[in-house]
Backbone bond lengths (Angstrom), bond angles and torsions (degrees), N, CA, C in turn:
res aa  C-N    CA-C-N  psi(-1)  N-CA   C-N-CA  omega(-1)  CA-C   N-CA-C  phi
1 X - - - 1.455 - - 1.527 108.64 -
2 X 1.538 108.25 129.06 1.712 97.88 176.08 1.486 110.07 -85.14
3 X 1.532 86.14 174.45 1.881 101.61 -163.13 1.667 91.09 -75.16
4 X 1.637 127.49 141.16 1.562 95.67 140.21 1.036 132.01 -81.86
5 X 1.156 117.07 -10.22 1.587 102.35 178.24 1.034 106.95 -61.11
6 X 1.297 133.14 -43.53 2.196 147.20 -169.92 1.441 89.57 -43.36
7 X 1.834 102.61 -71.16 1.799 119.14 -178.05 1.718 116.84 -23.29
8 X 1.674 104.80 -61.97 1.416 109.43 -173.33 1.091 118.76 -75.97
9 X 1.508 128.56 -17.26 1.525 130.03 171.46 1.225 107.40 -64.41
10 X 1.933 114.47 -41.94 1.600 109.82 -169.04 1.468 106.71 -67.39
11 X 1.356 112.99 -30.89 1.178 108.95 -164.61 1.902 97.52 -76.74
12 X 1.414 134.20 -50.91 1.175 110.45 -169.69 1.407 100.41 -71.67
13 X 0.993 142.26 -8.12 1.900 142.13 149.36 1.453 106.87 -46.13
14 X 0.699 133.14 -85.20 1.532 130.45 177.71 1.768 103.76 -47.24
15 X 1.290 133.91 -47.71 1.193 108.32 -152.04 1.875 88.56 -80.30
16 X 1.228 134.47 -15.32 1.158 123.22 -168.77 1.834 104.55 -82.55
17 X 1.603 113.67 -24.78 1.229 100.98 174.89 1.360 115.11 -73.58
18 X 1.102 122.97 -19.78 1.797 126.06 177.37 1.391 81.65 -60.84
19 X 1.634 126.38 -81.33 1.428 115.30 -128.92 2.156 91.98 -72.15
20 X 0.956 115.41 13.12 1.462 104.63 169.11 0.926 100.25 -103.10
21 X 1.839 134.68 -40.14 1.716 106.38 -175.05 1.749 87.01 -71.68
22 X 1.322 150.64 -52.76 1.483 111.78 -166.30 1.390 135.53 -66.71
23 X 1.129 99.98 -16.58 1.671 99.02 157.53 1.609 120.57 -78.00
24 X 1.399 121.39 -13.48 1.404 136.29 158.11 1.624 115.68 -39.00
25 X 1.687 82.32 -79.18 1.891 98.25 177.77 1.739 113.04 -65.91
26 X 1.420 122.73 -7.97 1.729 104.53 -174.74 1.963 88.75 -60.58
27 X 1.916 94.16 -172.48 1.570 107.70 -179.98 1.327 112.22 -77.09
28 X 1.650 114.10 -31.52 1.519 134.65 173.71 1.313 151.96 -125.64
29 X 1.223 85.43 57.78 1.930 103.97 -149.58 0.848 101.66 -63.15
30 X 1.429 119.27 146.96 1.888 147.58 -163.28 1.557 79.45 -77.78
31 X 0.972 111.63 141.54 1.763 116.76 167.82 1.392 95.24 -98.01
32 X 1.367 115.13 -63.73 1.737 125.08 -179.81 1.805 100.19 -32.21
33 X 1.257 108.63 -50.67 1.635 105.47 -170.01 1.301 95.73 -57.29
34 X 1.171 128.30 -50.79 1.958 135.17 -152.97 1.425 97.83 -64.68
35 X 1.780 111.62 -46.45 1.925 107.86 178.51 1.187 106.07 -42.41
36 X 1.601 100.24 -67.23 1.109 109.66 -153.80 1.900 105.43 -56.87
37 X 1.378 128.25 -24.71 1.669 108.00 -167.27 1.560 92.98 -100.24
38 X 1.791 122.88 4.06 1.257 105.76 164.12 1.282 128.90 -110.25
39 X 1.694 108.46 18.58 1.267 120.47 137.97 1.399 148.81 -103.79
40 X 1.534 99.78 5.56 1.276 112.28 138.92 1.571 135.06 -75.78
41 X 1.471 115.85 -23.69 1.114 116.45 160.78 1.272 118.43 -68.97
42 X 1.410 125.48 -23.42 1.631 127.08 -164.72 1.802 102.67 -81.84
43 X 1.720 99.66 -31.14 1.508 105.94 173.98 1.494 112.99 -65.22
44 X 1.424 119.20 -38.01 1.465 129.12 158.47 1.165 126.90 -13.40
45 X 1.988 98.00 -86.17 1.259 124.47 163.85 1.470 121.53 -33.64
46 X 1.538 108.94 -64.60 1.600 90.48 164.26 1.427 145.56 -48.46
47 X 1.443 102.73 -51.14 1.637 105.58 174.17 1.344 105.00 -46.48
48 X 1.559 124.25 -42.32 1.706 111.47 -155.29 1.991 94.87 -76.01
49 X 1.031 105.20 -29.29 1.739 110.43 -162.30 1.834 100.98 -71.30
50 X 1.770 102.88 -23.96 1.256 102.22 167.01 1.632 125.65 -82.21
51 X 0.932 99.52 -19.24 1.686 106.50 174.78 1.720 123.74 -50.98
C-alpha cells in the first residue's frame, strides 16, 4: 500500500516541475519565480528521501 503522504509530495513534485517548465518556455521568465519553485521542490526531495 502506498504512503499518502509519499503520493502528495509526488504529486506537488510534479506539479511544481510543470509550473517551472512553463515559466521556462514564457519570452521572460521570472528567474526569481523558477528559484524560488526549485527550492521548493528541493524541500520536496528531501522530505520524500527522508521517509
Amino acid at each position: 500500500m502506498a504512503d499518502p503522504h509519499a503520493s502528495a509530495l509526488l504529486s506537488r513534485h510534479a506539479g511544481l516541475d510543470a509550473r517551472i517548465a512553463d515559466e521556462e518556455r514564457r519570452p521572460a521568465p521570472d528567474q526569481g519565480m523558477i528559484a524560488s519553485l526549485k527550492k521548493q521542490k528541493l524541500k520536496i526531495k528531501e522530505a520524500l528521501a527522508g521517509l
